[in-house]
C-alpha positions in Angstrom: 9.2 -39.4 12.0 9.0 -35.4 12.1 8.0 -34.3 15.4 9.1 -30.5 15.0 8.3 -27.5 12.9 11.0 -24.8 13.6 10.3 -20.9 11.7 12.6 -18.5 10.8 10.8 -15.1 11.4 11.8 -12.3 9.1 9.8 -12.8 5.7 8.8 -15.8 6.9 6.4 -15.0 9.8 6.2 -11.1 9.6 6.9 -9.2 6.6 10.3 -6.9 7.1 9.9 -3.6 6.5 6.3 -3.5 6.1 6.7 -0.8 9.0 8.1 1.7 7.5 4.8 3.0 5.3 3.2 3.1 8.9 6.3 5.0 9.9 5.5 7.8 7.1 2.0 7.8 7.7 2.2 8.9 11.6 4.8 11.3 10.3 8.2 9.1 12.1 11.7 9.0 10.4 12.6 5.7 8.9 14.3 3.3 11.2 17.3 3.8 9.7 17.0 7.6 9.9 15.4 7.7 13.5 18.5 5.3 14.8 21.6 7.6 13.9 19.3 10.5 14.7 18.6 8.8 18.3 22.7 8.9 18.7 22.9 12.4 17.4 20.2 13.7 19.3 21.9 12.2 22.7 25.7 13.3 22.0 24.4 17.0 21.2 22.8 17.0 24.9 26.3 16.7 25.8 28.4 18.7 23.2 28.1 19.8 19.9 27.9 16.7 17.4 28.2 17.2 13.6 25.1 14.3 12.5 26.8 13.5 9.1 30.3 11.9 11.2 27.5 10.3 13.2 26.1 9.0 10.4 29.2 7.5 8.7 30.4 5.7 12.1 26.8 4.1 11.9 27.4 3.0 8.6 30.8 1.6 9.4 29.5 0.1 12.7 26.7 -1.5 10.3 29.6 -2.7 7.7 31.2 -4.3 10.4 28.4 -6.0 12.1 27.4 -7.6 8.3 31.1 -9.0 8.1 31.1 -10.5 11.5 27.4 -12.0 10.8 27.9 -13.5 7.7 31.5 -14.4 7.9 31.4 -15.5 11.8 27.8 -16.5 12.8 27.5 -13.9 15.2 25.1 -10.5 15.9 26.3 -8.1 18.0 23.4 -6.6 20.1 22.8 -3.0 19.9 24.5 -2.1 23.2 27.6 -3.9 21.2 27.0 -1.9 17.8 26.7 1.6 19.4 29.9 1.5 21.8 31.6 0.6 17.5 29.8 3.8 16.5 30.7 6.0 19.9 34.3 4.4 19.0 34.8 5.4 15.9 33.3 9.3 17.1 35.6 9.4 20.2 32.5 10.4 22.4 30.8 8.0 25.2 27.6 8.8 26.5 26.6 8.5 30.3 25.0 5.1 31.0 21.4 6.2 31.8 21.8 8.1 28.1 23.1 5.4 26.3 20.7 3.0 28.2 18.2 5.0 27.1 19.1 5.1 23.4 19.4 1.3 23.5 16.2 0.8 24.3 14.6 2.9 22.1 16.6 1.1 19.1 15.4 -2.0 20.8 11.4 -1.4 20.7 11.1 0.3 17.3 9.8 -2.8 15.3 7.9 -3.1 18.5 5.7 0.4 18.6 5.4 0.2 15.0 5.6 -3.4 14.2 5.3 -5.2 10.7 3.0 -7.2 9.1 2.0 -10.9 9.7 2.2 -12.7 6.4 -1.0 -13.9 5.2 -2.2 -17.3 6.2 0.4 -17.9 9.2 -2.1 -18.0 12.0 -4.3 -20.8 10.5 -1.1 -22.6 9.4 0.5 -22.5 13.4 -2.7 -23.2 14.5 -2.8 -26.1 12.3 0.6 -27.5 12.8 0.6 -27.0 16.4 -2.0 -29.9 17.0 0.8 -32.3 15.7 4.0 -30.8 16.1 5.8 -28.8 18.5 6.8 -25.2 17.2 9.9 -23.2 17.6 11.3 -20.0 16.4 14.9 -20.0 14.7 15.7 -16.4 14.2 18.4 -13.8 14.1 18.4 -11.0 15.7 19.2 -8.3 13.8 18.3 -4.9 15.8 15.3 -6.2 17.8 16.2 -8.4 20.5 14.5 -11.6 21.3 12.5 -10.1 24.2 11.2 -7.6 21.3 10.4 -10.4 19.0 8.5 -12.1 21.4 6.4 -9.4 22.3 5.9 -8.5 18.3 4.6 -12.1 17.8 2.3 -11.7 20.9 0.9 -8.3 19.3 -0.3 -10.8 15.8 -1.3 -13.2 18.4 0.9 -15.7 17.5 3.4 -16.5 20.2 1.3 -19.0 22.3 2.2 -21.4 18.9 5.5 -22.0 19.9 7.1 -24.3 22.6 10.4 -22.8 22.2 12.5 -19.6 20.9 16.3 -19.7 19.6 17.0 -16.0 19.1 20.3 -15.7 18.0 21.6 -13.0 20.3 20.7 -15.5 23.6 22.0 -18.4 21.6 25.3 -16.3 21.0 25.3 -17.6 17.3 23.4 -17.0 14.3 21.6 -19.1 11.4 23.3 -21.2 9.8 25.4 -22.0 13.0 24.3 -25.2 14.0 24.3 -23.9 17.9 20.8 -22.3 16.6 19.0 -25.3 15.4 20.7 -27.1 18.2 18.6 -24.9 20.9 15.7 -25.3 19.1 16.2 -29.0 19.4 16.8 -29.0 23.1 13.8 -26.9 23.8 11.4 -29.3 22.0 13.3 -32.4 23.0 13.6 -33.6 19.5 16.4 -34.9 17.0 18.1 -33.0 14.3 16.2 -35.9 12.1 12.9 -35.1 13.7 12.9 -31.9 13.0 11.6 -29.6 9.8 13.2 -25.9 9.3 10.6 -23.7 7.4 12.6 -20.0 5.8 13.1 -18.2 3.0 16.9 -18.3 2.6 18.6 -20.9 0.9 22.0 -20.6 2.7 20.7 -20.1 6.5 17.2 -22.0 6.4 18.0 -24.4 3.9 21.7 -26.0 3.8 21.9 -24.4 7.5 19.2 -27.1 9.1 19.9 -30.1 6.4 23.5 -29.9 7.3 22.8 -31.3 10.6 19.9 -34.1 9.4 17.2 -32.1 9.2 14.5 -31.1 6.5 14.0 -27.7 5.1 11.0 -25.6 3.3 11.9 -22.7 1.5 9.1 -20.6 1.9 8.6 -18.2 -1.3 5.5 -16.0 -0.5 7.7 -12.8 0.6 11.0 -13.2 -1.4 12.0 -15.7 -3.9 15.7 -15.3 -4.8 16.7 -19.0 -3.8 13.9 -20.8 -5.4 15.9 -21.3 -9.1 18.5 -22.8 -7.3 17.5 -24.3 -3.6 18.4 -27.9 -2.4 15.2 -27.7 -0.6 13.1 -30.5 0.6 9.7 -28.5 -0.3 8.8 -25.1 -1.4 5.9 -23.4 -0.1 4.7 -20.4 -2.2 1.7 -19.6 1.0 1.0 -20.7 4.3 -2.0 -22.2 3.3 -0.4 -25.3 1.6 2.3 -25.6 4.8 0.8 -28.0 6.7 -0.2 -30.4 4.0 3.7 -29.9 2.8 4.9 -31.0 6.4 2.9 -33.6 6.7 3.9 -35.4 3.1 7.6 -34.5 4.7 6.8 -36.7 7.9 5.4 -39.4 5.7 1.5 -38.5 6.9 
C-alpha cells in the first residue's frame, strides 16, 4: 500500500526561472549576472579585480560543480563553489565579506522567488489527507533553509512532513541516500512510497531503483516523456491525486 507522496521541487513545484522576468521588471541583473557581479563587486573593495577573469573562474567553478553533480551525486554549497572561484583568482576575501556574499547568493530565489505551478496547492491539499508529503530536492544555489522559506512564501510548506534537501543529506537525486531520508522522515518503505518529478534519470529510475513508484510530471518540461519507464505521467496537478490513488490500488 502507498502511504507516501515524495516531490521533487524544481519544475515540479515552482517553475525555474520564472524569476528572472521579475528580475528585469524591478530593473535587477539576472542571477547569473548579479552572482559573479556580487564576487567582483567584493574583491574590488579590496584591490583592483578585472570582472571578465571573475567571470571565467565562475564558469569553471560552475563546470566543475555539474561534473561532480552528475558524475558523483554531490552539490557543493555555495560557500564550497566560491572558495573554487577565489581559487582559481588567487584572491580570498575576509570572512565577514565572503559571508556576506554567501548569503546574498543564498536568498536570491528567495527576494525574488519563482512561480508556483498551477494546480499544486489543491493537489497537496488533496494528497495530504491520505498521504504523508515530502520534498526530494537538490540543491542547486538556494539552500534548503531558502527553499523552505520559498515554499512558505506560495503557502505550501505546512504540506509536507519531511524535507530531503540534498546539500543536508550530503547526496543528490538519484543517490538513494535522498529517497532514503525521505523515507525515514515519514517512517515508510521504499515500496510504500511514490516519487512525483520531471526527470526521467533522477525522479524516475532514481526512486524505482530502490522499490518505489515514480510520476513523471510533464506540465513544465517534457523531454523524458517519449522515452520514460515511468509508472504514471501527469501532464497537470489537477489529475495527481486521482493518478496516486490508482498507483496505491484506491
Amino acid at each position: 500500500m502507498i502511504k507516501a507522496v515524495t516531490f521533487d521541487l524544481w519544475d515540479t513545484i515552482v517553475y525555474d526561472d520564472t524569476d528572472e522576468p521579475k528580475r528585469a521588471a524591478q530593473g535587477l541583473r539576472s542571477k547569473r549576472d548579479e552572482r559573479r557581479h556580487l564576487v567582483w563587486q567584493a574583491l574590488e573593495r579590496i584591490a583592483p579585480a578585472d570582472r571578465a577573469a571573475v567571470d571565467t573562474a565562475y564558469d569553471v567553478a560552475d563546470a566543475a560543480f555539474n561534473k561532480v553533480w552528475h558524475e558523483q551525486h554531490i552539490t557543493w554549497t555555495i560557500a564550497e563553489r566560491l572558495k573554487v572561484v577565489l581559487d582559481g583568482l588567487g584572491r580570498s576575501l575576509p570572512e565577514d565579506d565572503f559571508e556576506a556574499v554567501v548569503e546574498a547568493h543564498e536568498v536570491m530565489e528567495v527576494e525574488v522567488y519563482p512561480d508556483a505551478i498551477e494546480g499544486i496547492g489543491e493537489a497537496l491539499k488533496a494528497l495530504s489527507r491520505r498521504y504523508k508529503l515530502c520534498i526530494v530536492s537538490d540543491t542547486i544555489v538556494t539552500p534548503g533553509t531558502g527553499l523552505r522559506a520559498l515554499l512558505g512564501k506560495h503557502g505550501l510548506a505546512d504540506y509536507f512532513s519531511g524535507f530531503a534537501f540534498s546539500d543536508e543529506v550530503g547526496r543528490s537525486k538519484p543517490h538513494r541516500a535522498m529517497f532514503e531520508a525521505a523515507a525515514r522522515q515519514l517512517g515508510v518503505e521504499f515500496f510504500q512510497m511514490v516519487h512525483v518529478g520531471d526527470r526521467d534519470h533522477n525522479d524516475v529510475k532514481g526512486p524505482q531503483a530502490l522499490g518505489a513508484k515514480a510520476i513523471l510530471f510533464t506540465a513544465s518540461r517534457d523531454n523524458d516523456k517519449a522515452t520514460t519507464s515511468a509508472d504514471a505521467v501527469c501532464e497537470r496537478h489537477a489529475d495527481l491525486p486521482a493518478l496516486v490513488d490508482r498507483l496505491a490500488g484506491g
